[in-house]
C-alpha positions as CSV (number, residue, x, y, z in Angstrom):
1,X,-20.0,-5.3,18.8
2,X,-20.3,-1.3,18.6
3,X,-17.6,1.1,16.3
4,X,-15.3,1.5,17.5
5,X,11.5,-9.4,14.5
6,X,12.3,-7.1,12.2
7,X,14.2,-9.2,8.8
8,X,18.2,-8.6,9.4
9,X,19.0,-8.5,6.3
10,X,22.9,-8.0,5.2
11,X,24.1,-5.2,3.1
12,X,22.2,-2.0,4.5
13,X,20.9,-0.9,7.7
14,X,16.8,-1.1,7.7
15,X,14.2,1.3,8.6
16,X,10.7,-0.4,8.9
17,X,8.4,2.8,8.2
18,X,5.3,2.7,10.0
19,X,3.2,3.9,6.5
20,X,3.6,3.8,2.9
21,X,2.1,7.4,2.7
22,X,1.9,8.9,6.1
23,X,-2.2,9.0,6.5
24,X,-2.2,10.7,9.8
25,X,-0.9,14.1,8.0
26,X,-4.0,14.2,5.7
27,X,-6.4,16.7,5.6
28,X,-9.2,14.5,5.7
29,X,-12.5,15.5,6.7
30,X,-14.8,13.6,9.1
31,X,-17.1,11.8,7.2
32,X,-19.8,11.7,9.7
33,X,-19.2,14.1,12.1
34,X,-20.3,13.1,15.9
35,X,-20.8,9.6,14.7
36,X,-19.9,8.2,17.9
37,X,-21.2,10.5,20.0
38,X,-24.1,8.6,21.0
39,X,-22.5,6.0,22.7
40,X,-21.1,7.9,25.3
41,X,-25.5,7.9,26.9
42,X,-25.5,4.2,26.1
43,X,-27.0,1.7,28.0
44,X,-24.4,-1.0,28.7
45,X,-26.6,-3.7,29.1
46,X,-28.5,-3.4,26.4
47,X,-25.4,-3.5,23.9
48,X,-24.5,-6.5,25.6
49,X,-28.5,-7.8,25.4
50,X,-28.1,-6.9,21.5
51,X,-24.7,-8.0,20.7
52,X,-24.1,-11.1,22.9
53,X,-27.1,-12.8,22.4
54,X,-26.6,-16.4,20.1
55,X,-29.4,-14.9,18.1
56,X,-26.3,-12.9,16.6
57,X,-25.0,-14.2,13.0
58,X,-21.0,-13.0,14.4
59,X,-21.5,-14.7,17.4
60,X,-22.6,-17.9,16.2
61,X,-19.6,-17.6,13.3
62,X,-16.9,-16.9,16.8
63,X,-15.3,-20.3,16.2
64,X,-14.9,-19.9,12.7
65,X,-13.7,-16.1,13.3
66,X,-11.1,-17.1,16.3
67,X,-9.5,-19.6,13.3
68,X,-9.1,-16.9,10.7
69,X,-7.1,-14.7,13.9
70,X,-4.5,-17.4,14.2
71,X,-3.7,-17.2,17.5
72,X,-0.6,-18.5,19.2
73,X,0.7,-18.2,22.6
74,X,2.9,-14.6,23.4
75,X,0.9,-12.6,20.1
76,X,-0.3,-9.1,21.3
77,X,-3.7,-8.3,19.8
78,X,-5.9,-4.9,19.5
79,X,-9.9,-5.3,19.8
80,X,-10.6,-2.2,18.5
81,X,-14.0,-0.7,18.9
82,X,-14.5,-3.6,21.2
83,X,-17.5,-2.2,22.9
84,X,-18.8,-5.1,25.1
85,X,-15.7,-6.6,25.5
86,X,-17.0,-10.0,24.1
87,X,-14.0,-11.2,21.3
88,X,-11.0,-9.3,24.0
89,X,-12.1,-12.1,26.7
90,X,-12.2,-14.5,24.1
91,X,-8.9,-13.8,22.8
92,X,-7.2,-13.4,26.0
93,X,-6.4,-17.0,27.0
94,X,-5.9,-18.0,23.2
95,X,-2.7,-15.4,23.6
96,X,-1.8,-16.7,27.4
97,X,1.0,-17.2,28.4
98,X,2.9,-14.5,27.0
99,X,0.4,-12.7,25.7
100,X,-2.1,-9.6,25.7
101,X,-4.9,-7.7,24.3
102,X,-5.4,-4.3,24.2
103,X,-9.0,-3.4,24.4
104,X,-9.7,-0.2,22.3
105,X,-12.9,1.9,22.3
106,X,-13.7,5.5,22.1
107,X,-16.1,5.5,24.4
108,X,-15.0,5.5,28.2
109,X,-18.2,3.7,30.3
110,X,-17.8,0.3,27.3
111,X,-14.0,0.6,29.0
112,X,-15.2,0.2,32.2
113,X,-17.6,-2.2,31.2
114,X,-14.4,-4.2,30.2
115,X,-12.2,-4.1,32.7
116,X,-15.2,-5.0,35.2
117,X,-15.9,-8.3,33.1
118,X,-12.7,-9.0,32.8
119,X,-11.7,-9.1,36.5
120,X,-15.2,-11.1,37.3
121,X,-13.5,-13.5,34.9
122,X,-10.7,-13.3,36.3
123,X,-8.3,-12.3,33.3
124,X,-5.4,-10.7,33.9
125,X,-4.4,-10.3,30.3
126,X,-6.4,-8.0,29.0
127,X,-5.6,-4.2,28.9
128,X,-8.3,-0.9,28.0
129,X,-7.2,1.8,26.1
130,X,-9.5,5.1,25.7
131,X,-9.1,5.9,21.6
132,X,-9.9,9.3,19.8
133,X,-12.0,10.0,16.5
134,X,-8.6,9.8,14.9
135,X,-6.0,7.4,16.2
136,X,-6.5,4.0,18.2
137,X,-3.4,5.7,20.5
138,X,-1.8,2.4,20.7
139,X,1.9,1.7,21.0
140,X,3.4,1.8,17.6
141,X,4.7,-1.1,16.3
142,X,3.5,-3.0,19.3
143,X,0.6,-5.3,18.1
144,X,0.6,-8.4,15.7
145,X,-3.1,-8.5,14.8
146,X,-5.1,-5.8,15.3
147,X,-9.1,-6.6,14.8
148,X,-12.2,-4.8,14.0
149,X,-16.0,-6.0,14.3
150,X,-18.7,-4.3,13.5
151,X,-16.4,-0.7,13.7
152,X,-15.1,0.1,10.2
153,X,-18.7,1.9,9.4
154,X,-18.1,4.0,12.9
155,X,-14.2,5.7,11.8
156,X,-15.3,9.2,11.5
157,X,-11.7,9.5,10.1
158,X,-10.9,6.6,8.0
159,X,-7.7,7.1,6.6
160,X,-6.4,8.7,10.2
161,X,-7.3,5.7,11.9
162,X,-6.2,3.2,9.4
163,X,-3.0,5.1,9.4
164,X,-2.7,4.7,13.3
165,X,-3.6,0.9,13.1
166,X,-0.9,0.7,10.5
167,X,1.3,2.7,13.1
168,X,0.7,0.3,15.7
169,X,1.2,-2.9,14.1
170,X,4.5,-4.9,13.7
171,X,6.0,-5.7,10.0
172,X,4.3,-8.1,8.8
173,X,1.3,-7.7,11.5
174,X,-2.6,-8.3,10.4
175,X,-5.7,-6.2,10.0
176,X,-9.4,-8.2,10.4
177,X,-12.3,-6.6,9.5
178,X,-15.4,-7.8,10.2
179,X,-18.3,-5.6,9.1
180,X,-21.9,-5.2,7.1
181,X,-21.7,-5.7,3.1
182,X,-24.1,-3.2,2.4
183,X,-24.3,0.3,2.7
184,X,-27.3,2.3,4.1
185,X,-28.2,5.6,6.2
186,X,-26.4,3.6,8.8
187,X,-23.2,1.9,6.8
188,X,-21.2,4.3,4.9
189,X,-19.3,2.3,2.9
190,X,-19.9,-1.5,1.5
191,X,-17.5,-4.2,1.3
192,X,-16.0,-3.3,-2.2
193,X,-15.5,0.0,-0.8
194,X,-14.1,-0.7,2.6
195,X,-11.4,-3.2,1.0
196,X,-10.4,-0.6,-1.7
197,X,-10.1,2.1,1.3
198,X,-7.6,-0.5,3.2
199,X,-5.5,-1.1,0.1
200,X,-5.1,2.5,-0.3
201,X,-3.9,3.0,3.0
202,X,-0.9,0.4,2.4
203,X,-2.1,-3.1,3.4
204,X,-2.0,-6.1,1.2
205,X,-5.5,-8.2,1.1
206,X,-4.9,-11.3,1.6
207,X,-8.1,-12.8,1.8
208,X,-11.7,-13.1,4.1
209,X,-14.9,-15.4,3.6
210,X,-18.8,-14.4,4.2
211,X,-20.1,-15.0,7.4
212,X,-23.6,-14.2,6.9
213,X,-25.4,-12.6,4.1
214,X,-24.9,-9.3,6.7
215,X,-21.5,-9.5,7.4
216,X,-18.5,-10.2,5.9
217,X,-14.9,-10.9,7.4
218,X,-11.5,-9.9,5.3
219,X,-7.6,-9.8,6.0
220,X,-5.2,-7.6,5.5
221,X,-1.2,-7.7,6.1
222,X,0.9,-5.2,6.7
223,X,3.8,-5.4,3.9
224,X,7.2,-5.0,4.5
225,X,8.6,-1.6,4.0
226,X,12.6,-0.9,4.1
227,X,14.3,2.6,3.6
228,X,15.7,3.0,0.4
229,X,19.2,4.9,2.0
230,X,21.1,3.6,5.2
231,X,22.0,6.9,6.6
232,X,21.9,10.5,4.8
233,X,19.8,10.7,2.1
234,X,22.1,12.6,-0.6
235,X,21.5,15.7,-1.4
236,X,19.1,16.3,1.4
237,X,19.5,19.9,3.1
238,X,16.1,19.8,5.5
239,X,14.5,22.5,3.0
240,X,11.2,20.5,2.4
241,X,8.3,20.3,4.6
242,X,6.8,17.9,6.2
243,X,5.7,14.6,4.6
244,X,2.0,14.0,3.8
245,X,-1.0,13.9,2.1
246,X,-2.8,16.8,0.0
247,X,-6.3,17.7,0.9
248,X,-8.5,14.6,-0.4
249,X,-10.7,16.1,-3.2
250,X,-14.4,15.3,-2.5
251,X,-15.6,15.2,-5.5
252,X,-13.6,12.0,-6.8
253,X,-16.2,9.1,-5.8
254,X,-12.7,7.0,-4.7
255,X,-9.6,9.7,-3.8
256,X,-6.9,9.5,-5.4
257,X,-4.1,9.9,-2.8
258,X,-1.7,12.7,-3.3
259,X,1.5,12.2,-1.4
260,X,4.4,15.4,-1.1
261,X,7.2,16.5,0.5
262,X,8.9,13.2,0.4
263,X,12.6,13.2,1.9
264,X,13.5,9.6,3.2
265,X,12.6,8.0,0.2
266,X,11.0,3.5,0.6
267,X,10.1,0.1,-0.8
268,X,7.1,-0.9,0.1
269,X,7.4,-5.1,-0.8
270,X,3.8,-6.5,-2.2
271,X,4.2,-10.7,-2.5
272,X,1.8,-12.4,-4.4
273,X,0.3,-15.9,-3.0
274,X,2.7,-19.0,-3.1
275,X,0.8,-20.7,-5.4
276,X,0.8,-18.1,-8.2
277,X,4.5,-16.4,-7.3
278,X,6.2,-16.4,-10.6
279,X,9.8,-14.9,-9.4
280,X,9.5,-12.3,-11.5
281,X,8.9,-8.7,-9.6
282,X,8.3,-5.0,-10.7
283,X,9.5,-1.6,-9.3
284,X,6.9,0.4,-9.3
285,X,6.8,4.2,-9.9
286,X,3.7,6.7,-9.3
287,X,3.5,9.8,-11.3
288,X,2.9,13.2,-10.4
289,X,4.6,15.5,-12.6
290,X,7.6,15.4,-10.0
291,X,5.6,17.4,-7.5
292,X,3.7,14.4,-5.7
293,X,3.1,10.9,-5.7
294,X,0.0,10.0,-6.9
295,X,0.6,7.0,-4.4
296,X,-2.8,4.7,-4.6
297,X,-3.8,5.2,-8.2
298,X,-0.5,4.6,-9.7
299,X,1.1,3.1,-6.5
300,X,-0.5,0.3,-4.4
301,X,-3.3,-0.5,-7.0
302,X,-0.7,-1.6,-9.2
303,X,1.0,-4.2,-6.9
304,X,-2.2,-5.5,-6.2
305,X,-3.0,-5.9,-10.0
306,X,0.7,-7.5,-10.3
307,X,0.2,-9.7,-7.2
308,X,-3.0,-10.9,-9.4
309,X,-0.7,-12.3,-12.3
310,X,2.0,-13.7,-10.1
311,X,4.1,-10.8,-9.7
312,X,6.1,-9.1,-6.9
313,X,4.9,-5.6,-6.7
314,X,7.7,-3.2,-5.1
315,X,6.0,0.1,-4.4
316,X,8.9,3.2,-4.6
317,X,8.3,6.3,-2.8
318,X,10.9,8.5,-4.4
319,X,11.5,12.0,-3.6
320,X,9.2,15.2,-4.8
321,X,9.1,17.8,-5.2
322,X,11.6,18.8,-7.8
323,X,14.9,19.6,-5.9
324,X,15.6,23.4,-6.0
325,X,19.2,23.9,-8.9
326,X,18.8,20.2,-9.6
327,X,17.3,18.1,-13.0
328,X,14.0,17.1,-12.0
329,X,14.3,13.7,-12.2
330,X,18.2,13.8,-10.3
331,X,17.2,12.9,-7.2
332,X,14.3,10.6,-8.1
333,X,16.6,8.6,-10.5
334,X,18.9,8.3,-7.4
335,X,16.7,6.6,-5.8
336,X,15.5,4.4,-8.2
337,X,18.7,2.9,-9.2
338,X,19.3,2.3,-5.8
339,X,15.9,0.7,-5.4
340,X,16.5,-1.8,-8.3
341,X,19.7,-2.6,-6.6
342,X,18.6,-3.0,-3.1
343,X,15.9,-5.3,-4.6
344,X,18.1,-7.6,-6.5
345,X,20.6,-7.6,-3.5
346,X,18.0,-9.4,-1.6
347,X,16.3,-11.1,-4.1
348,X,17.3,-14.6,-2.6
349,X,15.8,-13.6,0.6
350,X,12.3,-12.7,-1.2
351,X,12.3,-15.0,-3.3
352,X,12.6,-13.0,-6.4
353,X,14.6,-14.2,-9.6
354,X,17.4,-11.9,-9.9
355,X,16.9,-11.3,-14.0
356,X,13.3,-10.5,-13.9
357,X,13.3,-7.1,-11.7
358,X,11.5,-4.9,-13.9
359,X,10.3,-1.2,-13.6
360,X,7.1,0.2,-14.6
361,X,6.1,4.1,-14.0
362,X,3.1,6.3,-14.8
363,X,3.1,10.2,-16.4
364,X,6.4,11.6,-14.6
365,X,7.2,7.7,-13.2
366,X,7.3,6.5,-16.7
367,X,9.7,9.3,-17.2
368,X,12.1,7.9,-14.5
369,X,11.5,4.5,-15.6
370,X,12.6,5.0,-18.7
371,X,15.6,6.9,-17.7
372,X,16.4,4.5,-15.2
373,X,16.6,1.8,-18.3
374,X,18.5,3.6,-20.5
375,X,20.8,5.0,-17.7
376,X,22.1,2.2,-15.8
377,X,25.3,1.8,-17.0
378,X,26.4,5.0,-15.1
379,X,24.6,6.1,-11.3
380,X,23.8,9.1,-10.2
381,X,25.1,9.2,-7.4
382,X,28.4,8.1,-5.7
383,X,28.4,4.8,-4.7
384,X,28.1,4.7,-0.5
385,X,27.8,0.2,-0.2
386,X,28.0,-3.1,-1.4
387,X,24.4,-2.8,-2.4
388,X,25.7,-0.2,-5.0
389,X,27.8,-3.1,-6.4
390,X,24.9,-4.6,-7.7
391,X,23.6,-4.0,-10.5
392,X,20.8,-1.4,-11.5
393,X,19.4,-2.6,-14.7
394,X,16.1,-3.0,-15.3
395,X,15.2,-6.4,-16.9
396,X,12.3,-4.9,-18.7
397,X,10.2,-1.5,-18.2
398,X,6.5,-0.7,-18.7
399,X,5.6,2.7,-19.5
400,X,2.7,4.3,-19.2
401,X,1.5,7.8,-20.7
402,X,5.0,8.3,-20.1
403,X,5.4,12.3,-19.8
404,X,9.3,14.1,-20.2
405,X,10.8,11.9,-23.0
406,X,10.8,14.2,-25.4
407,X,12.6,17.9,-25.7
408,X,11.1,19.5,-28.8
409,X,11.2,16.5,-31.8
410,X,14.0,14.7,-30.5
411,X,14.5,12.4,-27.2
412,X,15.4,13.9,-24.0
413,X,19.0,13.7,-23.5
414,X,18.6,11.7,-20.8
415,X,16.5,9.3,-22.4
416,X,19.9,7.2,-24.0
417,X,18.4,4.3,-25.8
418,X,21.3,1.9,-26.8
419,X,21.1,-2.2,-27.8
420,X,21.7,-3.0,-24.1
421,X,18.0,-1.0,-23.0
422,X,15.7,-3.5,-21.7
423,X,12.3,-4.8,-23.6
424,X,9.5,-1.9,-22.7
425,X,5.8,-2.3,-23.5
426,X,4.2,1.4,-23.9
427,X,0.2,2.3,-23.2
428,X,-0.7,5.8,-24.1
429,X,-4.0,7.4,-24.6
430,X,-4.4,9.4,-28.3
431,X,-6.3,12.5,-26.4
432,X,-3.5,12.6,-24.2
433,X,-2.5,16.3,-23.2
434,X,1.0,14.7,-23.0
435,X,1.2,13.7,-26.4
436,X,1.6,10.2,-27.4
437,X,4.5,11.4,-29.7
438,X,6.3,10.8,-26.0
439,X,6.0,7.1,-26.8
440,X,6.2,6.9,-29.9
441,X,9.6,8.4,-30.4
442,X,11.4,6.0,-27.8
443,X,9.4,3.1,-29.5
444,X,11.0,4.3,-33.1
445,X,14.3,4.3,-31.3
446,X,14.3,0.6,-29.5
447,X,13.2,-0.7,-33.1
448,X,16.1,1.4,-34.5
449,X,18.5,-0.2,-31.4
450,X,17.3,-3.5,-32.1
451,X,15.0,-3.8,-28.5
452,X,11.8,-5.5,-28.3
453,X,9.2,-3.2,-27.8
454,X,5.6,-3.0,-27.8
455,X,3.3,0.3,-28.4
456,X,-0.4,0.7,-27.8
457,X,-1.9,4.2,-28.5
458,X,-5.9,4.0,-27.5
459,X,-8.1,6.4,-29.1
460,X,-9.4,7.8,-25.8
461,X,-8.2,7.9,-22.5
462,X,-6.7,11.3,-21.8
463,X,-4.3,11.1,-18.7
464,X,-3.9,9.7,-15.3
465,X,-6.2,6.6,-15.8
466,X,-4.2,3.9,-14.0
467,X,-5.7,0.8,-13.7
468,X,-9.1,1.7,-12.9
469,X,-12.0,0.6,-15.3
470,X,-13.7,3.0,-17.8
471,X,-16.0,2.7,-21.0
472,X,-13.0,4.2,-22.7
473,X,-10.5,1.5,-24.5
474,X,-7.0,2.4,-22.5
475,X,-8.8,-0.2,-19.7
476,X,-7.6,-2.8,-21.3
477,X,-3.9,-2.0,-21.3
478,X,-2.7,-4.1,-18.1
479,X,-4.5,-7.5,-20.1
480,X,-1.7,-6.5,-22.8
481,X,0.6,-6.1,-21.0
482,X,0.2,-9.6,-19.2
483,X,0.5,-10.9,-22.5
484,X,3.4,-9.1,-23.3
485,X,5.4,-9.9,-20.6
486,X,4.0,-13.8,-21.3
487,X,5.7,-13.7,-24.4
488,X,9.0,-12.4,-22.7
489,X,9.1,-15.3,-20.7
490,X,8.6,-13.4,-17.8
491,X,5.7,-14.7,-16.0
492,X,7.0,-17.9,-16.3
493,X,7.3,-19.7,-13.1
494,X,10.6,-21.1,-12.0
C-alpha cells in the first residue's frame, strides 16, 4: 500500500469531544515537506505490480490482518492512504449489507484507480475521498475503524492528521496501523515511536502482533470523553482564545504537548484490560503552572502507566489560564470536584468501585489535587444537579513535585489538612526549583492529623519529569507508588 451510540448516561447531559487536546490547532511543522508529492507522477500499475504481488509479507498476512479489523455487517471503515485500493475491496463485502468504506488518499489518479476497480468488481460500497497533507476530510464522528497500511511514515503532519482521524471516528471507534519497525532515510519514525506519537494524540493502545520482521500491526481505541459541565460552564465570559496547542518545541527528541486556552473543560476515561481491572480508578491532573496543560507528559502517559497496574486512568482537562480577578486554582478546583463527582456518579456504569476514586496531579495539578482533598467538604461552586449530590472526596491523592502548597513557611490557606484528608503518597525531586519544602510541610501536617502518608524526596530530578525514564533516581517513583497504593488496599481486585 502507498502513504497515505453514544452511552445515555443519567444524571448530566453528554458531550463526546472529538479530541483530548485539539491537535488540529497545533502549530506543527511538516516533518518532511513534499513527502507525497511524488505520487501524484506515479505509475499506477506498477504500485499495484509492487504492492499486490503475494511476494508481499502484508499481503500474505491479509487473513490474519482482516481478523484483527473485526468486521461485522453495517460498520463504516476508512482505508486511509489506500493507494491501490487492495484492503478497501477487501473490506467492502465484510461490511455489506449496511455497510461502507471510505477510501482515503492524497493523491487523486490512486482515487481513480479505485473507483475503476471497484466498479470492474462490481462494488457498490465503496466510496473515494481526495485527503490533504493535514486532515483525512472525513465526516466527523462518522467511521468505526479507521485503518492505515504502510501510510503512518508518509503524514507530513502527524499530529494534524491523527487529530482528524480522531475527529472522524465514533466513541469508542479503532485506529490500525500497519507499518515498517524500523526507521531509515525512508521511515521517519520506528514502531516505539509511532505508538508513543498515537498515545499522545489521545488513543488508548490496546494491543497489535508482528507480521513480519518489516512490519508490524497495532491498535488503538478511541476512549470515551464526556464534558465535565452540562450547560454553561461557570464563570465563563468568552474572554479566552481559542483552544489549542503551543508551538511544539523541536528540540525535545519526544514533545511534550502544551495545551491552553481551555474553556469547556473534559474526562477523558482510560480502562485498563479485563483481566487486570482492579476497580480502583485515578483523576488525573497535568501541570502547567495554571497557564497550560502539559497534557501528554503529565496527562495520557499517566493513564497508560495506571492502565499497566490495573487502574482506571481519568484524564481532566481543567481550565487555564488563570481566570482574570479570580484565585488561580478557582476555576480549576471547580472543575475538579465536579470531575470526582461525575466519576463516582457513574461508577456502576464503568465499572469503577465507588471508594477507590483517587486524584493524582503534577507541579500546579498536584496543587489542585491537594486542594481538592483537603477541600471537599465545601464546593466551589453552587450546586447546578444531582451529580453535585454526590460526593467529591478523593479516596486517596498522589502528589507529585507538587508546586503552590506553601505561602512563605506555612501551608497555603487553601491547603486545609484535617483527620478526614485522604491517604497521599508525595515524589519530589531535592534540586527542585519548587522546593521540596512544598511536600514536606503537608507531609508534617497529615502525620500531625493522624493521615497516612508517604514522602519520597530523590536527590536529583529537578522538575517536570513525569513518568519518563532517566539515569536520575526520581524514575522510580511510580514503582513506589504501586506499592503504596498496594499497601492501601487499593489495587486490590474486587
Amino acid at each position: 500500500m502507498t502513504r497515505p451510540h453514544r452511552s445515555l448516561l443519567p444524571l448530566f447531559v453528554i458531550a463526546l469531544f472529538l479530541a483530548a487536546a485539539d491537535l488540529a490547532t497545533a502549530q506543527e511543522q511538516s516533518v518532511k515537506p513534499g513527502i507525497n508529492d511524488r505520487y501524484d507522477k506515479e505509475d499506477i500499475e506498477k504500485v499495484v505490480g509492487q504492492f499486490e504481488s503475494q511476494r508481499r509479507d502484508v499481503v500474505q498476512k491479509r487473513d490474519e490482518i482482516l481478523a484483527a479489523c473485526e468486521l461485522k455487517p453495517g460498520m463504516v471503515v476508512a482505508d486511509v492512504g489506500a493507494g491501490t485500493g487492495l484492503f478497501s475491496r477487501l473490506f467492502a463485502p465484510k461490511v455489506a449489507p449496511g455497510g461502507k468504506v471510505y477510501a482515503v488518499d492524497i493523491t487523486e489518479q490512486f482515487v481513480a484507480h479505485i473507483k475503476k476497480t471497484c466498479k470492474e468488481q462490481n462494488i457498490d460500497n465503496v466510496e473515494t475521498i481526495v485527503s490533504t497533507p493535514t486532515s483525512t476530510t472525513l465526516p466527523p464522528e462518522s467511521t468505526d475503524l479507521v485503518f492505515t497500511c504502510d501510510v503512518y511514515h508518509h503524514f507530513e503532519f502527524p499530529y494534524k492528521m491523527l487529530d482528524s482521524i480522531r475527529g472522524a471516528l465514533r466513541p469508542g471507534g479503532r485506529l490500525i496501523i500497519i507499518d515498517r519497525r524500523e526507521a531509515s532515510d525512508h521511515i521517519r519514525a520506528d514502531q516505539e515511536t509511532v505508538k508513543a506519537e498515537v498515545r499522545d494524540a489521545g488513543f488508548q493502545w490496546t494491543g497489535g502482533f508482528e507480521i513480519s520482521d518489516v512490519h508490524y500491526l497495532m491498535c488503538f481505541r478511541k476512549p470515551l470523553t464526556l464534558e465535565v459541565w452540562p450547560g454553561d460552564v461557570p464563570g465563563e465570559k468568552g474572554d479566552i482564545g481559542e483552544e489549542g496547542l503551543q508551538p511544539l518545541k523541536p528540540e525535545e527528541k519526544r514533545p511534550i504537548l502544551r495545551l491552553a486556552n481551555v474553556t469547556r473543560p473534559t474526562i477523558t476515561v482510560y480502562k485498563p484490560p479485563k483481566e487486570i481491572d482492579t476497580g480502583a480508578a485515578v483523576l488525573i491532573c497535568p501541570g502547567g503552572g495554571y497557564s497550560i496543560l502539559a497534557i501528554n507528559l503529565e496527562g495520557t502517559e499517566v493513564a497508560s502507566w495506571l492502565n499497566s497496574i490495573g487502574v482506571t486512568g481519568i484524564v481532566l482537562k481543567y481550565r487555564v489560564p488563570r481566570r482574570k480577578d479570580l484565585p488561580k486554582h478557582e476555576a480549576p478546583l471547580q472543575d475538579a470536584q465536579r470531575a470526582i463527582s461525575l466519576v463516582r456518579s457513574n461508577a456502576q456504569a464503568w465499572g469503577i468501585d465507588p471508594a477507590r476514586i483517587g486524584i493524582l496531579g503534577f507541579s500546579a495539578g498536584g496543587h489542585l489535587s491537594a486542594t481538592a482533598a483537603t477541600n471537599f467538604d465545601r464546593r466551589a461552586y453552587p450546586s447546578i444537579d444531582d451529580t453535585d449530590q454526590v460526593s467529591c472526596r478523593p479516596d486517596f491523592a498522589v502528589l507529585v513535585y507538587p508546586a503552590y502548597l506553601l505561602e512563605g513557611d506555612t501551608l497555603a490557606p487553601e491547603i486545609r489538612v484535617s483527620p478526614e484528608t485522604p491517604p497521599v503518597f508525595f515524589a519530589h525531586a531535592g534540586d527542585d526549583g519548587i522546593s521540596a519544602e512544598n511536600s514536606i510541610a503537608m507531609y508534617v501536617a497529615l502525620k500531625r492529623a493522624k493521615v497516612p502518608a508517604e514522602l519520597h524526596v530523590y536527590a536529583k530530578g529537578g522538575h517536570g519529569f513525569g513518568l519518563r525514564p532517566s539515569q536520575n533516581p526520581c524514575c522510580t517513583w511510580p514503582e513506589r507508588c504501586e506499592q503504596w497504593m498496594t499497601t492501601q488496599g487499593i489495587l486490590q481486585k474486587q
